[in-house]
C-alpha positions as CSV (number, residue, x, y, z in Angstrom):
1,X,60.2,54.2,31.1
2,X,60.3,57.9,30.1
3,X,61.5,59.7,26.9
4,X,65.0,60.0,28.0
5,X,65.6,56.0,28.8
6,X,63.9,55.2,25.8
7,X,66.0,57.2,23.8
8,X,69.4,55.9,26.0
9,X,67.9,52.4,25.1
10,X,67.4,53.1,21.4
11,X,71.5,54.2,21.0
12,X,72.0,51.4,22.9
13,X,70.5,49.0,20.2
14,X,71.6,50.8,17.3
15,X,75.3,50.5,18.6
16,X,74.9,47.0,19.5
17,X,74.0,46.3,15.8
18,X,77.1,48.0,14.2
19,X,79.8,46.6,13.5
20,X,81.7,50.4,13.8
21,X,79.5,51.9,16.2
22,X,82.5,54.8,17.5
23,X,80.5,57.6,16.3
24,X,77.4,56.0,18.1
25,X,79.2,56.0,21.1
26,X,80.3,59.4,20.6
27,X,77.2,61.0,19.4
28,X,75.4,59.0,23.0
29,X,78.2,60.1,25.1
30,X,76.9,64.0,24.6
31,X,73.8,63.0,25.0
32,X,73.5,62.0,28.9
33,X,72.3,64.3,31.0
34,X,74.4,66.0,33.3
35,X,73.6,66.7,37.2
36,X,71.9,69.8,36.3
37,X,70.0,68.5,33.3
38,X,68.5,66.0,35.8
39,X,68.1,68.5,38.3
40,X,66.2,70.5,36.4
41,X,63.7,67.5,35.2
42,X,63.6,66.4,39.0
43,X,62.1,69.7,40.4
44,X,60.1,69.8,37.0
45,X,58.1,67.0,37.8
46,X,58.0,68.1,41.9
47,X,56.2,71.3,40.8
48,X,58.5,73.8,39.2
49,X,56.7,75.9,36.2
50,X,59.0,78.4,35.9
51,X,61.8,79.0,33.3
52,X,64.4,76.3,32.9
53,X,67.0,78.6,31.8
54,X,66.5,80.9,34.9
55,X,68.9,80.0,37.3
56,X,68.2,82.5,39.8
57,X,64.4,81.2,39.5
58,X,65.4,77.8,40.1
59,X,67.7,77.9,42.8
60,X,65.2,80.3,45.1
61,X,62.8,77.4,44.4
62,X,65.1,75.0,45.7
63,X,65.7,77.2,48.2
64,X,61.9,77.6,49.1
65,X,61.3,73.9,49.5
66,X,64.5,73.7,51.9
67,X,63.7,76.8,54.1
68,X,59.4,75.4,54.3
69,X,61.5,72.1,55.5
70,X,62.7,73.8,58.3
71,X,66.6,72.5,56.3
72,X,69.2,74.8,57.8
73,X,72.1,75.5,57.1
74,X,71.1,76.2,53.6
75,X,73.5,75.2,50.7
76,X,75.8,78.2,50.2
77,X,76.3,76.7,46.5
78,X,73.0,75.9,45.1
79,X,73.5,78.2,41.8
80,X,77.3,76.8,41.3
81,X,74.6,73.3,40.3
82,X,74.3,75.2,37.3
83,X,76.7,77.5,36.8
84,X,79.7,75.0,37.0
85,X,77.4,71.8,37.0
86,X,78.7,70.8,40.3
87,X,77.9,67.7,41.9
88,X,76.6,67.1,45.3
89,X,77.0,65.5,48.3
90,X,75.5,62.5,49.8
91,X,73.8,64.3,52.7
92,X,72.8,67.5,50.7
93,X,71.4,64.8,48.2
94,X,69.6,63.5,51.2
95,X,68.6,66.9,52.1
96,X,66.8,67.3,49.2
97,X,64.7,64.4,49.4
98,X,63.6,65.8,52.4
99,X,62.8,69.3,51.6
100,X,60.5,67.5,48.7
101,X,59.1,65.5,50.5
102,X,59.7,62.1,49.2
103,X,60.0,58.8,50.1
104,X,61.8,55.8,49.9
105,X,60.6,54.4,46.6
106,X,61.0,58.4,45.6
107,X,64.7,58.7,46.8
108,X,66.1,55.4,45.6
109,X,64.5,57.1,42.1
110,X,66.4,60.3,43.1
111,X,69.5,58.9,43.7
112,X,69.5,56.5,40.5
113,X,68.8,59.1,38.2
114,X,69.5,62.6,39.5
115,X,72.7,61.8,41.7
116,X,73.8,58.3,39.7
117,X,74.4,56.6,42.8
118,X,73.1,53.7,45.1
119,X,70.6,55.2,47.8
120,X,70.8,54.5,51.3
121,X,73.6,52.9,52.9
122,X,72.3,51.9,55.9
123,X,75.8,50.4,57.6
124,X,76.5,54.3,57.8
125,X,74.5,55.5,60.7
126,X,73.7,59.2,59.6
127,X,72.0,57.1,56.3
128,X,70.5,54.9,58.6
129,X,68.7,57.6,60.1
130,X,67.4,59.1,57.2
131,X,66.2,55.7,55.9
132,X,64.3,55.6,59.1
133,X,62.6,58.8,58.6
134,X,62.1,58.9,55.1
135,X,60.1,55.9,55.4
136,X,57.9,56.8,57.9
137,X,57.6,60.3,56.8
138,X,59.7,62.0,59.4
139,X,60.8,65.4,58.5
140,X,64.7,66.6,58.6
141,X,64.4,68.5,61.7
142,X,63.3,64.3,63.6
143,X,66.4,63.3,61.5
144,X,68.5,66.0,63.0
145,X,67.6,65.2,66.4
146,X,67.7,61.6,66.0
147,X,71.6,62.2,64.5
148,X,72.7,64.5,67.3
149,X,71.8,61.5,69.7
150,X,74.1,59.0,67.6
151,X,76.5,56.9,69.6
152,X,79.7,59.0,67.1
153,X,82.7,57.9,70.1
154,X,81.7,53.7,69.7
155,X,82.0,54.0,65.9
156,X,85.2,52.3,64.6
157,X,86.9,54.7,61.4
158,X,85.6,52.6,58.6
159,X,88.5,54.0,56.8
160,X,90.8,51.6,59.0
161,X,88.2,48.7,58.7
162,X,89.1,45.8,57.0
163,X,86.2,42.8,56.3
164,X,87.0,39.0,57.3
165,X,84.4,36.8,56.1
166,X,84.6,34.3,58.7
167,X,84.0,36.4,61.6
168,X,80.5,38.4,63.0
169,X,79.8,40.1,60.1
170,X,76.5,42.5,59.9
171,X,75.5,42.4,56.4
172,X,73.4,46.0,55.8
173,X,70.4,43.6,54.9
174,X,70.3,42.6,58.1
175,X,70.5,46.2,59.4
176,X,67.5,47.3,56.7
177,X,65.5,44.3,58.0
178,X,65.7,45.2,61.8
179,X,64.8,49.0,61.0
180,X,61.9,47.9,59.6
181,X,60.4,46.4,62.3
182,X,61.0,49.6,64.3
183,X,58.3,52.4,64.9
184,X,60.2,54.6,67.7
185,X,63.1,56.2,67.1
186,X,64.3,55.3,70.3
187,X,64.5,51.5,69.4
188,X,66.8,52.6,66.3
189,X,69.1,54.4,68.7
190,X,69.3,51.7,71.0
191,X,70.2,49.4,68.0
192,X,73.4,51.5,67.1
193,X,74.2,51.7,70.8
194,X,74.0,47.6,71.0
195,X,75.9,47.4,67.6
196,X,78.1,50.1,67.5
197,X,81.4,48.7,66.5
198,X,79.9,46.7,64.0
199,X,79.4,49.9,62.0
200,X,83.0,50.3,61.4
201,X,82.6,49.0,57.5
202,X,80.3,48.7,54.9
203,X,79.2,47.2,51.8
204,X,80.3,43.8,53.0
205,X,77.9,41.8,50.7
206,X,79.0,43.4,47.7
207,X,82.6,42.7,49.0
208,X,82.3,39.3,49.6
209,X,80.0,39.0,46.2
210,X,83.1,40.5,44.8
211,X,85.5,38.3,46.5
212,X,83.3,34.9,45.7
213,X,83.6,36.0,41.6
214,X,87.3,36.9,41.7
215,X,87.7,33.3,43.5
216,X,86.8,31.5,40.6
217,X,88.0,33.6,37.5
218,X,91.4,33.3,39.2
219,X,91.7,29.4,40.4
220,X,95.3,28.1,39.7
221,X,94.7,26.5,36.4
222,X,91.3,26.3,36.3
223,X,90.0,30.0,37.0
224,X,88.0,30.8,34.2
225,X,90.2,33.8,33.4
226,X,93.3,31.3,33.1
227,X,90.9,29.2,30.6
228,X,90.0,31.7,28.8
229,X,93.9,32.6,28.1
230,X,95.0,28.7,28.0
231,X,91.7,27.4,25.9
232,X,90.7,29.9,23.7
233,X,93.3,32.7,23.3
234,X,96.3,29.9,23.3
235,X,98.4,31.2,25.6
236,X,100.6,30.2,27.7
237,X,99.7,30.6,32.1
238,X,102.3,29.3,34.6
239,X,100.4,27.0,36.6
240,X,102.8,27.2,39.7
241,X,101.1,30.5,40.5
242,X,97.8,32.4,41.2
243,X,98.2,35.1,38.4
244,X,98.1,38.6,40.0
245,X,95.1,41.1,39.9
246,X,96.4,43.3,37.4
247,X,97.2,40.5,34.9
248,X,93.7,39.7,35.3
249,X,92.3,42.9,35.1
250,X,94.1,44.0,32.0
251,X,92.5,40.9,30.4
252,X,88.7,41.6,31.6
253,X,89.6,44.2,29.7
254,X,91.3,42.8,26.7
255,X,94.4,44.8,27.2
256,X,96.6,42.1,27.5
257,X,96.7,41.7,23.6
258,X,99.8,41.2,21.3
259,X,101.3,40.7,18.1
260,X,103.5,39.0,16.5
261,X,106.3,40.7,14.3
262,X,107.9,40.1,11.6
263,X,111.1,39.3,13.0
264,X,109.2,37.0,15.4
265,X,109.0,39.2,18.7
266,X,105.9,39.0,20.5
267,X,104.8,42.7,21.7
268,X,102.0,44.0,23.4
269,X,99.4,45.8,21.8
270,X,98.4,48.1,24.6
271,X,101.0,49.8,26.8
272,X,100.3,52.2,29.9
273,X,103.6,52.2,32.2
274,X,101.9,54.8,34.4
275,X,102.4,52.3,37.6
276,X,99.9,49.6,35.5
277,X,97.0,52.1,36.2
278,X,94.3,52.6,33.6
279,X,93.7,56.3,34.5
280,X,95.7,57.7,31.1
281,X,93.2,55.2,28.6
282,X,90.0,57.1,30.9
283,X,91.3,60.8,31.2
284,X,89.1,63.2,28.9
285,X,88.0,60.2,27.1
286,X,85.4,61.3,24.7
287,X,83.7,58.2,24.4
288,X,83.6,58.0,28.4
289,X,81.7,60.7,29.9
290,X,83.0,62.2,33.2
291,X,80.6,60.3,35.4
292,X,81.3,57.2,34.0
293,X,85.2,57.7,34.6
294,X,84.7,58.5,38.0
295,X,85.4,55.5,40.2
296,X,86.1,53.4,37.2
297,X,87.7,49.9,38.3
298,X,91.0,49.8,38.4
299,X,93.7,47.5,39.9
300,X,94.0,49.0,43.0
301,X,90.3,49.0,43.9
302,X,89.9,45.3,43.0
303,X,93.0,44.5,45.5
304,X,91.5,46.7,48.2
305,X,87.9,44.9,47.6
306,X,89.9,41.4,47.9
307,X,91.5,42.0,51.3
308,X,88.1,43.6,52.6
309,X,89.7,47.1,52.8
310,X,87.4,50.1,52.6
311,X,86.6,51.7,49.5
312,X,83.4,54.0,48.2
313,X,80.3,52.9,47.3
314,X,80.5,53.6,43.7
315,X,83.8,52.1,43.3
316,X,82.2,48.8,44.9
317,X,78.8,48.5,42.5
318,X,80.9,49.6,39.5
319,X,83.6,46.9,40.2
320,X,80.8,44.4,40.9
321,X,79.7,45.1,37.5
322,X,82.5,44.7,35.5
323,X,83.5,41.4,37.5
324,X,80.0,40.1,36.8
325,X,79.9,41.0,33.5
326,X,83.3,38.8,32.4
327,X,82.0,36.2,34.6
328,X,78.9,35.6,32.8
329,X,79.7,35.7,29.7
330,X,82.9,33.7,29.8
331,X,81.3,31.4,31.8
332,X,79.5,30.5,28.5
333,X,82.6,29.3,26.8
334,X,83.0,27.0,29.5
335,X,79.3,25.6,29.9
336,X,81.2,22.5,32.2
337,X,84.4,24.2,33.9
338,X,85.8,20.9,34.6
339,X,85.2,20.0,30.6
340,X,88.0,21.1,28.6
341,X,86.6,20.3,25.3
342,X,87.9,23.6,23.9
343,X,91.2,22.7,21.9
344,X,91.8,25.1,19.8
345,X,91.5,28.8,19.2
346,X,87.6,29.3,18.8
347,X,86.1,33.1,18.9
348,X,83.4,31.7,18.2
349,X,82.8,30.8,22.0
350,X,82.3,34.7,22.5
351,X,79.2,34.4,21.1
352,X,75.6,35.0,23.2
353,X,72.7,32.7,22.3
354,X,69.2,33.9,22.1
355,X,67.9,35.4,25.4
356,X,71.6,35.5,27.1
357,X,71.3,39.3,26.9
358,X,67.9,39.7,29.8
359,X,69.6,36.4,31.4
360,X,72.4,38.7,32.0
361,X,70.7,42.2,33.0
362,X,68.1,40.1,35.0
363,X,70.9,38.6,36.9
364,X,73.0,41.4,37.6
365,X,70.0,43.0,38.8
366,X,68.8,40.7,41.1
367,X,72.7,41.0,42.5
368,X,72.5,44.6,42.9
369,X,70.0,44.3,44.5
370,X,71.0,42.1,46.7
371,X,73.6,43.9,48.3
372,X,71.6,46.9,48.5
373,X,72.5,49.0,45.2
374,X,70.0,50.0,42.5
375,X,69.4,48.3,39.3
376,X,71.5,49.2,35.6
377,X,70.4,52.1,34.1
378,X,70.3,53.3,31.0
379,X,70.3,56.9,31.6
380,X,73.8,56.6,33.6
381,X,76.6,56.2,31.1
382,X,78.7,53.4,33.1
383,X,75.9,51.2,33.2
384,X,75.1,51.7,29.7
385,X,78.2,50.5,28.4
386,X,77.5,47.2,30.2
387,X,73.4,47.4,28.4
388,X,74.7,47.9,25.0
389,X,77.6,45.4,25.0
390,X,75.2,42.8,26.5
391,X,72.9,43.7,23.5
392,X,75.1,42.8,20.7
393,X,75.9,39.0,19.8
394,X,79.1,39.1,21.4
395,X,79.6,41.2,24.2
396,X,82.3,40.3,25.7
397,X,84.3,40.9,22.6
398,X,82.4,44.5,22.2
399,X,83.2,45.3,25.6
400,X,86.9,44.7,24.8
401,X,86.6,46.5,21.1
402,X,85.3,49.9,23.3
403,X,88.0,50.0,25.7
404,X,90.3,49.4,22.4
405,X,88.6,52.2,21.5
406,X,89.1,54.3,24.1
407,X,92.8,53.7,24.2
408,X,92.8,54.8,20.4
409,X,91.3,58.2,21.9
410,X,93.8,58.8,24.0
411,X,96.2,57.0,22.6
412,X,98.7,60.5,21.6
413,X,98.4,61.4,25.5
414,X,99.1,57.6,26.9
415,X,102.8,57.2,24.5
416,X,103.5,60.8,25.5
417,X,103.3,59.5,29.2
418,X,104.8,56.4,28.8
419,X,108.0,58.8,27.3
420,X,107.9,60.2,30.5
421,X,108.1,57.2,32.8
422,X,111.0,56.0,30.3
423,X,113.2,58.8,31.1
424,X,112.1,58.5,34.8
C-alpha cells in the first residue's frame, strides 16, 4: 500500500470514530487526487524525472512513449490533462498502457487508480482485443490490425440490448476464460466470428448479481427492505404490492425519513420533487467529489439494471456496491429472515459486531471480482465512502447520516428547485 492509500485509509478511520466527522469528510474530499495528480505519479514511477509542474515537459514525454509505440493518431489534447484536468477515454486510457508498455496486472493497476474505473471489458470486442495483446505483450500496432479485422456488421447495438436470464447468456468470464487458452490471434477472431451476436451486451454477471440482491430486499412482505421499514423503523408497508424502486431506493438511502408535528401531521424530512431524482442532493456537493458523483446510483439506473437494459460500466459496479452494501448489513438485523423476533423499534440492530467490517470488504471484493471489476479502493472517493462507513460500529446508519449530510449541503439549492417544480 503506498503513502497515498495509507493516508486515504487513516481519514477513513478517524471519520469512522467520530461521532461529527463533516469536517473529516470535507477536509478528505480535497484531498483525492485528481486525474492529473495520478497522472503525474503514473509516469513518475514509469520513468519520468523531469519537473512535475512542467506541463509542456510532461506531455512531450507522454508523447515520446506514444510516438516510440508506433500510437498514431496522437491525442490532440494531451496538455488540456493538465490544464483543465480532463478525463480520458477508455481507448486512449488503453493507449497508454500500451505506449508504457504494461501488462495486465499493470493496466488493471492503471485503470484502478489513474482512470478510477474497472479494466477490461472483454464482452466489448475492441477491449477484448487489447486484453489479448496486452497479455501476451503485443504491441498497439498487432492490436490495430487485429481490430481492423473485427467482424463490426454481426455486432448487435448493445445500446438496444436487453439481458434475459433464462436464455444463452455469455457471461464475460466465460469470454476471459476462452481468450486465455488462445496463442494466435486468428483463433480470437474466429471466436468473435462464431459468437458475434452474443456481444450485443455486457456486464451480465454484475446484472444479474444485481438483479439476485434487489430480489430479495424487495419480496412482498418479507424483502428485507420491507422488514427493515415494518420491524424496526415501525412503519407501515402495503403488503398487496411489490413497493416500487424508488421507494426502495430512497430508503437504502435513508431519505424516506419523517416527522411528526405538532399538530399531528406526518411529513417528510427529505424532499427532492425534481422527477424523484437524487441529482440536486449530488450537484457541487462538497462532501462528494466530482468522480464520486459521476454515475452515482439513482432510480433510473437501478430500473434499467432490473429489466437487463444497457447501462455503463461504472454505473453497474457503483450500483452493485451500494446494493451490496444495504444488503449486508441489514441482513444482520435479520440473522433468520423467516424469524421475526424483532418487535419493536430497536436501532440497536444497526449495529456491526467485531470483524463484520473485513467480512463485508472481503465479500464485496470477492463479488467484484467476480463479475470482472476491480476491488474497493481507498484512493477513489466512491469507494471510500463505502470503507469508512463499513469502519464505524454502525454503518449502515453512517452511510445514511452522510447522505443527510450531503442534502444539508445542498440543501438552499434543492428547496430553491423544488419552488420551481411547484410553480411548474
Amino acid at each position: 500500500m503506498d503513502n497515498y492509500t495509507k493516508s486515504m485509509g487513516i481519514k477513513a478511520l478517524e471519520a469512522a470514530n467520530e461521532d461529527y466527522p463533516r469536517e473529516i469528510i470535507l477536509d478528505t474530499a480535497g484531498m483525492f487526487r485528481t486525474f492529473a495528480a495520478s497522472l503525474d505519479e503514473f509516469i513518475k514511477e514509469h520513468g519520468y524525472n523531469g519537473d512535475l509542474g512542467d506541463i509542456n515537459q510532461k506531455s512531450a514525454y507522454i508523447r515520446t512513449a506514444f510516438e516510440n509505440a508506433g500510437i498514431s493518431p496522437m491525442p490532440r489534447s494531451i496538455k488540456e490533462w493538465y490544464t483543465k484536468d480532463k478525463g480520458i477515454s477508455r481507448r486512449t486510457g488503453f493507449q497508454i498502457c500500451f505506449a508504457f508498455g504494461l501488462d495486465k496486472e499493470g493496466t488493471d493497476d492503471f485503470f484502478r487508480r489513474v482512470m478510477l474505473m474497472k479494466s477490461f471489458d472483454c464482452h466489448v470486442m475492441e477491449e477484448a482485443v487489447y486484453y489479448f495483446c496486452l497479455c501476451r505483450g503485443m504491441n498497439y500496432l498487432k492490436a490495430l490490425e487485429m481490430l481492423h479485422s473485427l467482424p463490426d456488421k454481426d455486432i448487435p447495438n448493445v445500446m438496444n440490448s436487453r439481458m434475459v436470464f433464462d436464455g444463452d447468456i455469455l457471461f464475460t468470464s466465460t469470454i476471459v476464460r476462452e481468450i486465455d487458452k488462445f496463442q494466435d490471434p486468428e483463433e480470437l477472431l474466429d471466436y468473435f466470428m462464431v459468437n458475434a451476436e452474443k456481444f450485443g451486451y455486457n456486464h451480465a454477471g454484475a446484472t444479474e448479481e444485481i438483479q439476485k440482491l434487489w430480489k430479495k430486499l424487495r419480496g412482498r412482505g418479507d424483502g428485507l427492505a420491507d422488514l427493515e421499514r415494518t420491524k424496526i423503523q415501525m412503519l407501515d408497508v402495503n403488503m398487496e404490492s411489490v413497493r416500487s424502486t424508488s421507494e426502495v431506493f430512497r430508503q437504502i438511502l435513508g431519505l424516506d425519513e419523517v416527522e411528526e408535528k405538532e399538530d399531528g401531521r406526518i411529513e417528510p424530512l427529505f424532499v427532492i420533487k425534481s422527477d424523484r431524482s437524487i441529482k440536486p442532493l449530488l450537484e457541487n456537493n462538497p462532501l462528494l467529489p466530482k468522480v464520486a458523483e459521476r454515475q452515482f446510483p439513482n432510480r433510473q439506473t437501478i430500473e434499467k439494471i432490473l429489466k437487463g437494459e444497457h447501462v455503463e460500466p461504472e454505473s453497474i459496479r457503483k450500483t452493485l456496491i451500494l446494493t451490496y452494501f444495504y444488503y449486508f448489513w441489514i441482513r444482520k438485523a435479520f440473522p433468520n429472515q423467516n424469524d421475526r423476533f424483532i418487535t419493536s423499534k430497536n436501532m440497536m440492530v444497526y449495529q456491526a459486531s467485531d470483524g463484520d467490517d473485513e467480512r463485508f470488504i472481503s465479500d464485496i471484493n470477492k463479488m467484484l471480482l467476480e463479475v470482472g471489476y476491480l476491488e474497493l479502493y481507498l484512493g477513489n472517493p466512491y469507494d471510500w465512502i463505502f470503507l469508512y462507513c463499513s469502519k464505524s460500529q454502525e454503518p449502515l446508519t453512517v452511510f445514511r447520516e452522510f447522505i443527510h449530510e450531503m442534502y444539508l449541503e445542498n440543501e438552499e439549492y434543492i428547496h430553491s428547485l423544488n419552488g420551481n417544480q411547484d410553480k411548474q
